[in-house]
TORKOL-4160 file (C-alpha; in steps of 0.2 Angstrom, whole numbers, padded with zeros to 4 digits, m for minus):
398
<pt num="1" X="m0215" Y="m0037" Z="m0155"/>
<pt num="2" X="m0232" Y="m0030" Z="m0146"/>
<pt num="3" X="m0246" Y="m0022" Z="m0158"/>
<pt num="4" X="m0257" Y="m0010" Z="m0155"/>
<pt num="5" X="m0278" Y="m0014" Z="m0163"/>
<pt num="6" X="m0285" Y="0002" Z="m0167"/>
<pt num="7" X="m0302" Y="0003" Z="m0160"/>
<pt num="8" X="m0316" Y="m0002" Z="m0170"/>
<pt num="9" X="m0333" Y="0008" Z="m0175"/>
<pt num="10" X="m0339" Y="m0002" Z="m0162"/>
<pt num="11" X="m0328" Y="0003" Z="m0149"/>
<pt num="12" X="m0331" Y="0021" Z="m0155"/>
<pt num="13" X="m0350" Y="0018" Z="m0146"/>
<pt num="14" X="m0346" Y="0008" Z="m0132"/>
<pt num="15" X="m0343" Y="0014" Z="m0113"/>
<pt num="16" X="m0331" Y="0002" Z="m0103"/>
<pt num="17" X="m0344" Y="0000" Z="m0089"/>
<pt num="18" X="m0333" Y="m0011" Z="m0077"/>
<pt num="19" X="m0319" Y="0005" Z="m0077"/>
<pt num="20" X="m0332" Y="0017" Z="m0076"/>
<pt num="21" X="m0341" Y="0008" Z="m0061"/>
<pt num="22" X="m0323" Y="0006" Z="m0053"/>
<pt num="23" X="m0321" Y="0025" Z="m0054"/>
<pt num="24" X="m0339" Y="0028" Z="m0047"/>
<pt num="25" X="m0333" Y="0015" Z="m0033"/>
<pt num="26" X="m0318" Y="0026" Z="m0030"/>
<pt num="27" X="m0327" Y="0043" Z="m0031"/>
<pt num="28" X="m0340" Y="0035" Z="m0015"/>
<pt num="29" X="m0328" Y="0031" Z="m0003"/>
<pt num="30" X="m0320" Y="0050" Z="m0006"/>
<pt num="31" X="m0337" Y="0057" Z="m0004"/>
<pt num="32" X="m0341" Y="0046" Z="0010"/>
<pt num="33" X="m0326" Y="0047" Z="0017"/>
<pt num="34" X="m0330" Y="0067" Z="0019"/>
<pt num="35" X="m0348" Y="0067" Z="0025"/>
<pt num="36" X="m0347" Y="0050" Z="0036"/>
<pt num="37" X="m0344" Y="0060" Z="0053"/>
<pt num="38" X="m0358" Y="0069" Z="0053"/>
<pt num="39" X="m0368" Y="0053" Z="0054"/>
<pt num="40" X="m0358" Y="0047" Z="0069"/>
<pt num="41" X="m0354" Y="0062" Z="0076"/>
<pt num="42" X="m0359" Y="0061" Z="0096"/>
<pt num="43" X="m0355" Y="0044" Z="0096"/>
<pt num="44" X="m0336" Y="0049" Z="0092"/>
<pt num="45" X="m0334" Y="0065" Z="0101"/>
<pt num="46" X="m0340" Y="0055" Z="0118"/>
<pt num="47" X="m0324" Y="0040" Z="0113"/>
<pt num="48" X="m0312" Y="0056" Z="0108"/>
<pt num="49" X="m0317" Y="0064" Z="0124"/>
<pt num="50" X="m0321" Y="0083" Z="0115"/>
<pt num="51" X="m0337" Y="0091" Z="0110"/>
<pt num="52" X="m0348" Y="0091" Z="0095"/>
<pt num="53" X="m0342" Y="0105" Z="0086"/>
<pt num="54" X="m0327" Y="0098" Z="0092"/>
<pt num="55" X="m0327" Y="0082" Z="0083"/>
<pt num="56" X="m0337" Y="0091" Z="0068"/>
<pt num="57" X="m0321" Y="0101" Z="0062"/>
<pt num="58" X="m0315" Y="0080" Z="0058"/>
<pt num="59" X="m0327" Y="0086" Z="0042"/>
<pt num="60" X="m0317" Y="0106" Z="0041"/>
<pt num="61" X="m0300" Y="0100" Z="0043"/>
<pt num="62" X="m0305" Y="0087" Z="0028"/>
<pt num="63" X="m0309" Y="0100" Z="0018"/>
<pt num="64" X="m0294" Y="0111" Z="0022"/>
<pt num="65" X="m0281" Y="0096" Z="0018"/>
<pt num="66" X="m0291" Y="0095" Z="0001"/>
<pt num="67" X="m0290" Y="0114" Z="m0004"/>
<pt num="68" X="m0272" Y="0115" Z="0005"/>
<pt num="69" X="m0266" Y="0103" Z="m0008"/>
<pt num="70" X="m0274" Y="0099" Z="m0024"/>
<pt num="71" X="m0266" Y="0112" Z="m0033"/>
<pt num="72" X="m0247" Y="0108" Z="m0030"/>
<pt num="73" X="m0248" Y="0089" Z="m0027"/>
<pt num="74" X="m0260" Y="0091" Z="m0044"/>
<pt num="75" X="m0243" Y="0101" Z="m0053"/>
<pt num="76" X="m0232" Y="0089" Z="m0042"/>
<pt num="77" X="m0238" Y="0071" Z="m0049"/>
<pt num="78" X="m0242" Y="0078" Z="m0066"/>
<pt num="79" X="m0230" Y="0065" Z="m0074"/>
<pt num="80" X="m0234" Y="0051" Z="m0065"/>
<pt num="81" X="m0246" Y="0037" Z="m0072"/>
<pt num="82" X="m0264" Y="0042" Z="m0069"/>
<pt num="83" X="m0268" Y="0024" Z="m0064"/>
<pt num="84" X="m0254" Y="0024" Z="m0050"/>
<pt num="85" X="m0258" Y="0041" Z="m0044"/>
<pt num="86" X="m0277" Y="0035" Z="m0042"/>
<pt num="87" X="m0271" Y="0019" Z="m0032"/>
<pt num="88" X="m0261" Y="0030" Z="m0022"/>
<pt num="89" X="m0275" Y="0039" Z="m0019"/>
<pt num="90" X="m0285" Y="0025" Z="m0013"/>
<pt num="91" X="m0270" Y="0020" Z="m0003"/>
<pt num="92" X="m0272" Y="0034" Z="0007"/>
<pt num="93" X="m0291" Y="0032" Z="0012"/>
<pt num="94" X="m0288" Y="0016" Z="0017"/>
<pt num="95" X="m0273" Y="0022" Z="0030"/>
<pt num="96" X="m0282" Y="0036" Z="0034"/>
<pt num="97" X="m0299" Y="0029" Z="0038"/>
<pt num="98" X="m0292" Y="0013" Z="0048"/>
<pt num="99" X="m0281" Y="0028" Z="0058"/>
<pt num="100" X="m0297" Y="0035" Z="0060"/>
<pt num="101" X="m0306" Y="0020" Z="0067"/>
<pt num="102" X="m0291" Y="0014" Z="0080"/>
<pt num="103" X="m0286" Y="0029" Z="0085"/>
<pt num="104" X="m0292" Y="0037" Z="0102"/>
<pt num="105" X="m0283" Y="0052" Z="0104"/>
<pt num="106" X="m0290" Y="0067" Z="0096"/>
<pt num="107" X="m0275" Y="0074" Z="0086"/>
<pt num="108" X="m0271" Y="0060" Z="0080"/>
<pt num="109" X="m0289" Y="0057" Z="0073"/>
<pt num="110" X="m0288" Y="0073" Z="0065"/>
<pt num="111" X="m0272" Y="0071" Z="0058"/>
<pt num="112" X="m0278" Y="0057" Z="0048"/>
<pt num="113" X="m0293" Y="0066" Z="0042"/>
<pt num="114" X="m0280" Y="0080" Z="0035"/>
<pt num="115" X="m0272" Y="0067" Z="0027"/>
<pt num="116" X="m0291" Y="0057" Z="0020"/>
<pt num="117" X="m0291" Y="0077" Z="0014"/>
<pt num="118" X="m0275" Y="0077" Z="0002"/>
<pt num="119" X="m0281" Y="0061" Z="m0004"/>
<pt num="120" X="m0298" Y="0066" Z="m0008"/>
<pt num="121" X="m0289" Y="0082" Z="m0016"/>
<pt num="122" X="m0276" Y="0070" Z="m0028"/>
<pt num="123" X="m0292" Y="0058" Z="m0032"/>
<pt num="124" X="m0308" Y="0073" Z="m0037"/>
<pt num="125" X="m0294" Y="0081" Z="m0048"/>
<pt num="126" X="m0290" Y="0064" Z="m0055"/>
<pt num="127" X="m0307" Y="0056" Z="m0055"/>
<pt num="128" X="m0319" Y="0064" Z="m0069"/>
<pt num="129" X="m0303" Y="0068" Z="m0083"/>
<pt num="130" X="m0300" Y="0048" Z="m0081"/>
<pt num="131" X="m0318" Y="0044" Z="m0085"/>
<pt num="132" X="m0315" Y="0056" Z="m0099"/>
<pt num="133" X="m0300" Y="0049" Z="m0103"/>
<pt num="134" X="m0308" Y="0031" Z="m0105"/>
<pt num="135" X="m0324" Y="0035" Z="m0117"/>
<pt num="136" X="m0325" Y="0042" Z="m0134"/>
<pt num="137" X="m0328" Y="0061" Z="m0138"/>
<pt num="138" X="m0349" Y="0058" Z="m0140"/>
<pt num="139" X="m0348" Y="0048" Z="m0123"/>
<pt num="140" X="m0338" Y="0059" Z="m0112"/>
<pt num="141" X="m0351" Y="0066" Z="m0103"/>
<pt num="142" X="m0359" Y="0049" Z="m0099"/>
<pt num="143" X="m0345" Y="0041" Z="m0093"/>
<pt num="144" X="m0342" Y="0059" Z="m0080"/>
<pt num="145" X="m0360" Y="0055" Z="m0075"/>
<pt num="146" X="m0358" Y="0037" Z="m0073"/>
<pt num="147" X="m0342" Y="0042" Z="m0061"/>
<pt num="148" X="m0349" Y="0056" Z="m0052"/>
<pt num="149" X="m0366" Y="0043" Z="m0047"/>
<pt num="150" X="m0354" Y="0037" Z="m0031"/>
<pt num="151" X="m0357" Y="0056" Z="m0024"/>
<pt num="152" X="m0377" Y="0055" Z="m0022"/>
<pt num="153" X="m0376" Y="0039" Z="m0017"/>
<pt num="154" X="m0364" Y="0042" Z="m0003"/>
<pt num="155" X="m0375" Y="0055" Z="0001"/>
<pt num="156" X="m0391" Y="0047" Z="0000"/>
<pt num="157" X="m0384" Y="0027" Z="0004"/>
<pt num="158" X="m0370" Y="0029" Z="0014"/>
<pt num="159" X="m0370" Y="0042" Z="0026"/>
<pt num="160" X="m0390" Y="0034" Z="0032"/>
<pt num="161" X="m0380" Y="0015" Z="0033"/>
<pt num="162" X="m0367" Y="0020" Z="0040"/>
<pt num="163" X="m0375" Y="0031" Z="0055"/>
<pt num="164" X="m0386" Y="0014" Z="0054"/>
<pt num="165" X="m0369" Y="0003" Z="0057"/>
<pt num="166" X="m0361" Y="0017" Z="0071"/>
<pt num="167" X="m0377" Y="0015" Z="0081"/>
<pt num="168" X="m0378" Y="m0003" Z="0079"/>
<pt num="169" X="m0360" Y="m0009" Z="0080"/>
<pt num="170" X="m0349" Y="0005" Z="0085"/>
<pt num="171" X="m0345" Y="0023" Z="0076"/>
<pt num="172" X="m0326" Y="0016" Z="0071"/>
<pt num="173" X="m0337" Y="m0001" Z="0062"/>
<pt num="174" X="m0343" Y="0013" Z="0049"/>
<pt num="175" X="m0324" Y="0018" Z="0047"/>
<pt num="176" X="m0316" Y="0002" Z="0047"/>
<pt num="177" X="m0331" Y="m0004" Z="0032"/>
<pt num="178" X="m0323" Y="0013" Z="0024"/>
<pt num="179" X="m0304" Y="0003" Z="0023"/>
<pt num="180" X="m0310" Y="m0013" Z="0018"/>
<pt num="181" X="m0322" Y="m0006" Z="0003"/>
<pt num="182" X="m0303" Y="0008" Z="0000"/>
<pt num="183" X="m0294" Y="m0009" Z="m0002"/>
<pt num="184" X="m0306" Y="m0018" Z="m0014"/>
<pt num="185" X="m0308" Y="m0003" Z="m0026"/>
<pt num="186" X="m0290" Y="m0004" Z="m0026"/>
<pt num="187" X="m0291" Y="m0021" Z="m0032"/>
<pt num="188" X="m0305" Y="m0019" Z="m0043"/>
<pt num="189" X="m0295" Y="m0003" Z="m0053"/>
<pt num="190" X="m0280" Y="m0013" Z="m0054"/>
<pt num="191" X="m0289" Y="m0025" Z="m0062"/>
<pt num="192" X="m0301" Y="m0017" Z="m0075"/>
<pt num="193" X="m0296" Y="0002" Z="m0076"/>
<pt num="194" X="m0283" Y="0006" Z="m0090"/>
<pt num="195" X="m0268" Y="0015" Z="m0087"/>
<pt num="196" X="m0263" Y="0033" Z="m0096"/>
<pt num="197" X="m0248" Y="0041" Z="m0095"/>
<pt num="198" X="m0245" Y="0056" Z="m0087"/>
<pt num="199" X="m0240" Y="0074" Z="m0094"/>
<pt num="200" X="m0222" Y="0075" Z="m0100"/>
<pt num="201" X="m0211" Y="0088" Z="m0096"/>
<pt num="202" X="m0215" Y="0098" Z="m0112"/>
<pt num="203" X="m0233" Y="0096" Z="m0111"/>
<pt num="204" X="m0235" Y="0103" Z="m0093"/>
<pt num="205" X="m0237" Y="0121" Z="m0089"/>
<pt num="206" X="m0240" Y="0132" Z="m0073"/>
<pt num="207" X="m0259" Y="0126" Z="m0065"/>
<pt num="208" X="m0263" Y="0145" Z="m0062"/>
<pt num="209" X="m0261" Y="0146" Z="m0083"/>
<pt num="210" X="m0276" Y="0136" Z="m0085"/>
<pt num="211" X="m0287" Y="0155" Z="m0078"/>
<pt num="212" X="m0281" Y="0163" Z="m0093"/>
<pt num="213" X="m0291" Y="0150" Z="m0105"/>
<pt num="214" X="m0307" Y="0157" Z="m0111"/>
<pt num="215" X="m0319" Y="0150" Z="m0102"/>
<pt num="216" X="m0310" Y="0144" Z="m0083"/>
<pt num="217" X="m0313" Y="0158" Z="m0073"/>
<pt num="218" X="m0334" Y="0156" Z="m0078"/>
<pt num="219" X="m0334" Y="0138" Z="m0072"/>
<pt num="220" X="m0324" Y="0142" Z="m0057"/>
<pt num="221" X="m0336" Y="0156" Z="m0050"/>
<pt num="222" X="m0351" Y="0145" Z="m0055"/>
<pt num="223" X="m0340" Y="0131" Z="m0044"/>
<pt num="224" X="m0339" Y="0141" Z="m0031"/>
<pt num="225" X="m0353" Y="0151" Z="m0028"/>
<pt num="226" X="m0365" Y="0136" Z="m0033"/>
<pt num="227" X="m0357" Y="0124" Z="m0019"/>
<pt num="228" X="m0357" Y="0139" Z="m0006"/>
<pt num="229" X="m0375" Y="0142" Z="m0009"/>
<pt num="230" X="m0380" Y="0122" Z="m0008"/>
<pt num="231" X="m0367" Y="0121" Z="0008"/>
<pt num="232" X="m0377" Y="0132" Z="0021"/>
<pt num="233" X="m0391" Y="0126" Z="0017"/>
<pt num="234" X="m0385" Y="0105" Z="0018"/>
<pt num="235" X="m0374" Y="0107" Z="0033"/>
<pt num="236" X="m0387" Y="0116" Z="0042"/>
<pt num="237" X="m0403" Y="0106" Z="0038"/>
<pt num="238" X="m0405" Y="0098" Z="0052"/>
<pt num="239" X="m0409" Y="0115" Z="0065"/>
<pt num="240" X="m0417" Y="0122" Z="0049"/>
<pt num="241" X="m0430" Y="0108" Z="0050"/>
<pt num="242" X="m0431" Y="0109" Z="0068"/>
<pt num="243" X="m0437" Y="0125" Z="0068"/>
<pt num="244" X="m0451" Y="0121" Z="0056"/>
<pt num="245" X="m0456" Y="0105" Z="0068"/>
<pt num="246" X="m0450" Y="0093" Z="0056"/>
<pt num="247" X="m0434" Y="0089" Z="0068"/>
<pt num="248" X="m0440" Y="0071" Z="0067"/>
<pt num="249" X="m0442" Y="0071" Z="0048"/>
<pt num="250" X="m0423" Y="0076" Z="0043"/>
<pt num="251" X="m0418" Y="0057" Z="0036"/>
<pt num="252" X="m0436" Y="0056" Z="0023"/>
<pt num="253" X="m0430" Y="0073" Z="0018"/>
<pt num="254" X="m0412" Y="0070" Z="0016"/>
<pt num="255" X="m0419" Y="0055" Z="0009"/>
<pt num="256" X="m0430" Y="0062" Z="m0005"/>
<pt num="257" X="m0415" Y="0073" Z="m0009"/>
<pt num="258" X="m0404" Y="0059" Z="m0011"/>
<pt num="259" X="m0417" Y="0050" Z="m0025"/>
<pt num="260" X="m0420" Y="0065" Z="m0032"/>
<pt num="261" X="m0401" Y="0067" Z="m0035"/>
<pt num="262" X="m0399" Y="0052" Z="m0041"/>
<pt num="263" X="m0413" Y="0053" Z="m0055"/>
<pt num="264" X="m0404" Y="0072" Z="m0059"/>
<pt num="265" X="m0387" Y="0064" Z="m0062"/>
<pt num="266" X="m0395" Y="0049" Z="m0073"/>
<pt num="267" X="m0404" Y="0064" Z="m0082"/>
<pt num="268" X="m0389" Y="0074" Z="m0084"/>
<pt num="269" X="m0379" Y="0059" Z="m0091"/>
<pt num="270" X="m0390" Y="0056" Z="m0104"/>
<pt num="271" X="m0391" Y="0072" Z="m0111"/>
<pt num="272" X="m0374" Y="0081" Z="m0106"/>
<pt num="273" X="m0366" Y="0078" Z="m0123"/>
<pt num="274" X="m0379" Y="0091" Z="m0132"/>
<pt num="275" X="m0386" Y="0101" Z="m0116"/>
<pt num="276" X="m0373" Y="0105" Z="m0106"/>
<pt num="277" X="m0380" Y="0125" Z="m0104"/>
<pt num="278" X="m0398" Y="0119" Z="m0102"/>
<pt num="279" X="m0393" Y="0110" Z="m0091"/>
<pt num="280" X="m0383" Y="0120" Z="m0081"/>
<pt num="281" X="m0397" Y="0133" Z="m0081"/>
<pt num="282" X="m0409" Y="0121" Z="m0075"/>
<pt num="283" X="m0401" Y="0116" Z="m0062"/>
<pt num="284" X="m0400" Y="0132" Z="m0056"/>
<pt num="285" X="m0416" Y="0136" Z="m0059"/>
<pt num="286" X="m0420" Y="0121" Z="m0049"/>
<pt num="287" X="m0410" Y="0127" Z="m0034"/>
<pt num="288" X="m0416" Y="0144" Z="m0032"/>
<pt num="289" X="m0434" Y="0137" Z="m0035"/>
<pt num="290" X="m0434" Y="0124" Z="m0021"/>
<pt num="291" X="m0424" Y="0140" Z="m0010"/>
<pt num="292" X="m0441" Y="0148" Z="m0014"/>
<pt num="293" X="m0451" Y="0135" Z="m0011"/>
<pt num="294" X="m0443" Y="0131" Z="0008"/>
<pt num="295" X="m0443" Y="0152" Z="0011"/>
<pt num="296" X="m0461" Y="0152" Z="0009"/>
<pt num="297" X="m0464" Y="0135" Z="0017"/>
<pt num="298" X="m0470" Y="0140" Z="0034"/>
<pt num="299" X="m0468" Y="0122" Z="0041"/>
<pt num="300" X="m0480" Y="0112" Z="0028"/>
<pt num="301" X="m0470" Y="0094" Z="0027"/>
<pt num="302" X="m0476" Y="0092" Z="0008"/>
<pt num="303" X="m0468" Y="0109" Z="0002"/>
<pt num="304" X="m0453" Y="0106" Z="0012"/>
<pt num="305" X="m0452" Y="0087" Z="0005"/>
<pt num="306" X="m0457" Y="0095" Z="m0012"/>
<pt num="307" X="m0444" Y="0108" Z="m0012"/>
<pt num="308" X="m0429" Y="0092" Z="m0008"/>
<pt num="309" X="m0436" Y="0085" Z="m0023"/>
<pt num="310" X="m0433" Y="0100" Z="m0032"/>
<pt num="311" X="m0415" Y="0102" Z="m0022"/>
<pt num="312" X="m0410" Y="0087" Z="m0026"/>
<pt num="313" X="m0415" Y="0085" Z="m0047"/>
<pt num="314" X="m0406" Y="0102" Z="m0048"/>
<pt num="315" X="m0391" Y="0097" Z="m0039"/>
<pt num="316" X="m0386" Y="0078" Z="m0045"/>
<pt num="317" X="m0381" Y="0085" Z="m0061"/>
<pt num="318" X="m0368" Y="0099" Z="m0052"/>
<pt num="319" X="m0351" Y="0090" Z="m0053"/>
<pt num="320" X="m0354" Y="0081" Z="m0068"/>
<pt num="321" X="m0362" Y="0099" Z="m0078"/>
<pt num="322" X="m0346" Y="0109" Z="m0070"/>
<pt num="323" X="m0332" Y="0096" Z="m0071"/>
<pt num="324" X="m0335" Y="0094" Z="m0091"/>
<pt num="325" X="m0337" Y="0111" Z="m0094"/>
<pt num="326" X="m0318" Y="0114" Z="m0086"/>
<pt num="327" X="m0313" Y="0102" Z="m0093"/>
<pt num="328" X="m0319" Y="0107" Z="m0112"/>
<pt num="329" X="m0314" Y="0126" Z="m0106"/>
<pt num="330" X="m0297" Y="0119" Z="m0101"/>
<pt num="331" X="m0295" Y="0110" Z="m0114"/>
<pt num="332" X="m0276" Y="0103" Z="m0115"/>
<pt num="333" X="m0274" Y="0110" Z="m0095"/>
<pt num="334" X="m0288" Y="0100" Z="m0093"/>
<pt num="335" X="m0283" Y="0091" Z="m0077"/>
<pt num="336" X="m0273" Y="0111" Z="m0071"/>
<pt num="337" X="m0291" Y="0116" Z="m0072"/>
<pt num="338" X="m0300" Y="0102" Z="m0061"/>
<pt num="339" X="m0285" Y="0104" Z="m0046"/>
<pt num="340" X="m0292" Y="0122" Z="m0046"/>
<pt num="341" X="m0312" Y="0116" Z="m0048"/>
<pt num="342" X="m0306" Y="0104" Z="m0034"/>
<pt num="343" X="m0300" Y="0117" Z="m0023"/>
<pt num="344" X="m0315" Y="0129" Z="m0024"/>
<pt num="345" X="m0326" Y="0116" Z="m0022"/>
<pt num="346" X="m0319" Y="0112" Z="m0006"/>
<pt num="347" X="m0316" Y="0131" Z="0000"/>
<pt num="348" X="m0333" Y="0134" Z="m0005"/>
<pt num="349" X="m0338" Y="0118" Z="0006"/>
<pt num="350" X="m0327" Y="0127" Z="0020"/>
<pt num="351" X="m0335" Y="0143" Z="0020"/>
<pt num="352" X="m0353" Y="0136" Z="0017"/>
<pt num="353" X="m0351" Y="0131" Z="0036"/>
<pt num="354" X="m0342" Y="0144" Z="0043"/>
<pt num="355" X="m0357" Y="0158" Z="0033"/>
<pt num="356" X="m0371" Y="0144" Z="0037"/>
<pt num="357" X="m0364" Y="0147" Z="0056"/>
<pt num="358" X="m0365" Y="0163" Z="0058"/>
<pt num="359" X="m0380" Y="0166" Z="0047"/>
<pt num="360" X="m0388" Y="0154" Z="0061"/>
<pt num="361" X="m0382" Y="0162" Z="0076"/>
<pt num="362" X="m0383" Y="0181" Z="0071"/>
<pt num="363" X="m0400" Y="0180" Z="0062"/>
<pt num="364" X="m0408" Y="0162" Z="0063"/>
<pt num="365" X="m0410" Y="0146" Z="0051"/>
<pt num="366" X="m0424" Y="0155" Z="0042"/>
<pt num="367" X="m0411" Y="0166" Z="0033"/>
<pt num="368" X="m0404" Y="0151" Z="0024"/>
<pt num="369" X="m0416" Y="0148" Z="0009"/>
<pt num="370" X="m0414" Y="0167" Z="0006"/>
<pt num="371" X="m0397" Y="0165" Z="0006"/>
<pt num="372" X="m0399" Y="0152" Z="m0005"/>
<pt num="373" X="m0411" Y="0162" Z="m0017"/>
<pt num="374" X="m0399" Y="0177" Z="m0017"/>
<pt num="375" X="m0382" Y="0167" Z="m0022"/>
<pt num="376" X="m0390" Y="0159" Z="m0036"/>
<pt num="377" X="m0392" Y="0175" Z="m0044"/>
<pt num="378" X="m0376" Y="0179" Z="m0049"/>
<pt num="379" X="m0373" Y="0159" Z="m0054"/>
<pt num="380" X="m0390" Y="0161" Z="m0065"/>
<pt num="381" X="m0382" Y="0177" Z="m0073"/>
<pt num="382" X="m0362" Y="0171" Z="m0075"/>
<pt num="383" X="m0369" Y="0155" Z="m0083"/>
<pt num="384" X="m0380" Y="0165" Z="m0094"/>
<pt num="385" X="m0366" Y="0176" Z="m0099"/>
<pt num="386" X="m0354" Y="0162" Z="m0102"/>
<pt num="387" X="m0363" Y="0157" Z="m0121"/>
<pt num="388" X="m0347" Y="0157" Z="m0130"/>
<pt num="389" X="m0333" Y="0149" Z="m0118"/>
<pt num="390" X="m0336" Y="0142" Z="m0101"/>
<pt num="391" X="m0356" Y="0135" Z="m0104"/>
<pt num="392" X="m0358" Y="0136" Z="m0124"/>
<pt num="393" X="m0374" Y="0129" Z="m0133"/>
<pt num="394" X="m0365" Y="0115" Z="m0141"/>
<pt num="395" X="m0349" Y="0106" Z="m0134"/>
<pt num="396" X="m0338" Y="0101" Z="m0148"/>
<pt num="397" X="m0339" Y="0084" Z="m0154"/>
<pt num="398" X="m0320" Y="0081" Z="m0158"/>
């Protein structure tokens, strides 16, 4: 007969690092996995034999198969064992991204990226309630922010190395490094990640119930708005830049945001449990500040550099600050909430491109900062607003 130790004080203050680091692991390849193309992106339109834009939408349709399905596959697999629906998540990067490296037919490349897409939708809902799940009440939000530090550094690490390995060895190199990193985190979570179980029958309720929690629908317009505002200006830095005449400068900026993200999520984590609303505010004080900063810039390479900085400290924190607020505002539809956080994150992502595009070609790159600017007012007021439920001063600590 098996018995089960109750944790000791001890246990009460410790973080399991090794599951924690698996998790960020896992949350790198999916945000890698997202962003990679753009780094290799003439290289793999010339092999697929398309255009440019043609061989960007690899990035949309990744996002579309992530909105598409995170809600019903979320309510779908809601019984299943969290630790074998995150290793079939895993799974399905490493498929999809050998698919992606092999394949030289265009529909078939984008196939795989819709299915990299559901993946990534079953894993982000799935990711920060697990690091959740794995820490004690007073150590939640650090283990999120542990998590959540694969996202920057895909961004800041692993889209610069592997452009860096496409132009070296060969664009499908980066995707194939993809597979083989998707098969070791396999190994590394079945190793050192506990299992939980999933929701049984009784326990489960409709996803769209979650809206009706105080609370939800705060984070979720916040969600949204937030990752729309940061999208047009991200996706299009690069024509943004090159009309200041810093074309040559986009990496060191790119660069300087990606530190600076780093040092806002290390931040965030260390003071998420009692902060959460400052830090939210922050953040998007941050955002709209650097917005002003680049609309006022008139080509100076410091203020532009200075405003990534500011960009990038008010933007490491996001995911972490808005996955543990839905998931205290969910509450019991905790993981309802983050298939609905997942998908509007990824909508927003969609339409960031598609407004950043047209805002480009109707009225130039100098409209994005504005843009910016304007959004982040109605994220600064909802999170104001939002005191009680959604963004309160003090997070419950039990």
């Amino acid at each position: 007969m098996r018995t089960t130790e109750l944790p000791t004080a001890a246990d009460q203050r410790r973080l399991p690092v090794p599951a924690l680091l698996a998790l960020a692991t896992a949350v790198f390849i999916t945000a890698l996995t997202e962003t990679l193309p753009a780094g290799v992106l003439p290289a793999m339109s010339a092999d697929l034999g398309v255009s440019e834009s043609a061989a960007g939408q690899s990035v949309t349709i990744y996002a579309i198969g992530t909105a598409a399905t995170a809600i019903p596959l979320t309510a779908a697999t809601a019984g299943w064992p969290r630790k074998r629906l995150l290793l079939s998540a895993m799974a399905g990067f490493a498929a999809a991204n050998t698919v992606t490296a092999v394949s030289t037919s265009y529909p078939l490349t984008m196939a795989a990226r819709f299915v990299a897409g559901v993946a990534a939708g079953l894993a982000w809902a799935l990711l920060a309630g697990y690091a959740r799940r794995l820490a004690p009440v007073p150590l939640q939000g650090k283990a999120i922010a542990i998590a959540m530090t694969g996202a920057p550094l895909a961004l800041s690490l692993g889209v610069p190395a592997g452009t860096f390995l496409g132009k070296l060895l060969g664009w499908w190199v980066a995707f194939l490094i993809m597979t083989v990193l998707a098969v070791g985190v396999i190994a590394w979570i079945a190793a050192a990640v506990p299992d939980h179980p999933g929701q049984g029958r009784a326990e489960r309720t409709p996803v769209l119930r979650a809206l009706a929690v105080p609370g939800v629908v705060p984070v979720l317009f916040t969600t949204f708005v937030f990752v729309l505002a940061h999208t047009v200006l991200y996706t299009y830095i690069a024509p943004f830049l090159d009309r200041l005449g810093m074309g040559g400068s986009t990496d060191a900026v790119l660069l300087a945001f990606g530190i600076a993200s780093l040092v806002g999520i290390w931040f965030t984590g260390a003071h998420i449990h009692r902060r959460l609303r400052t830090l939210t505010v922050a953040s998007t004080l941050l955002v709209a500040a650097a917005a002003g900063v680049l609309a006022v810039t008139a080509g100076s390479p410091l203020l532009v550099h200075v405003a990534a900085v500011l960009w990038g400290l008010g933007w490491g924190g996001i995911p972490t600050l808005l996955q543990t607020a839905v998931g205290d505002a969910g509450a019991e539809h905790a993981d309802a909430a983050q298939a609905m956080l997942v998908t509007l994150w990824n909508a927003a992502m969609a339409s960031g491109g598609v407004v950043g595009g047209l805002l480009l070609d109707r009225f130039g790159s100098d409209t994005f900062p504005w843009t910016v600017l304007a959004l982040m007012v109605p994220v600064l007021a909802v999170v104001t607003a939002a005191r009680r439920h959604g963004f309160p001063a003090e997070r419950a600590t039990r």
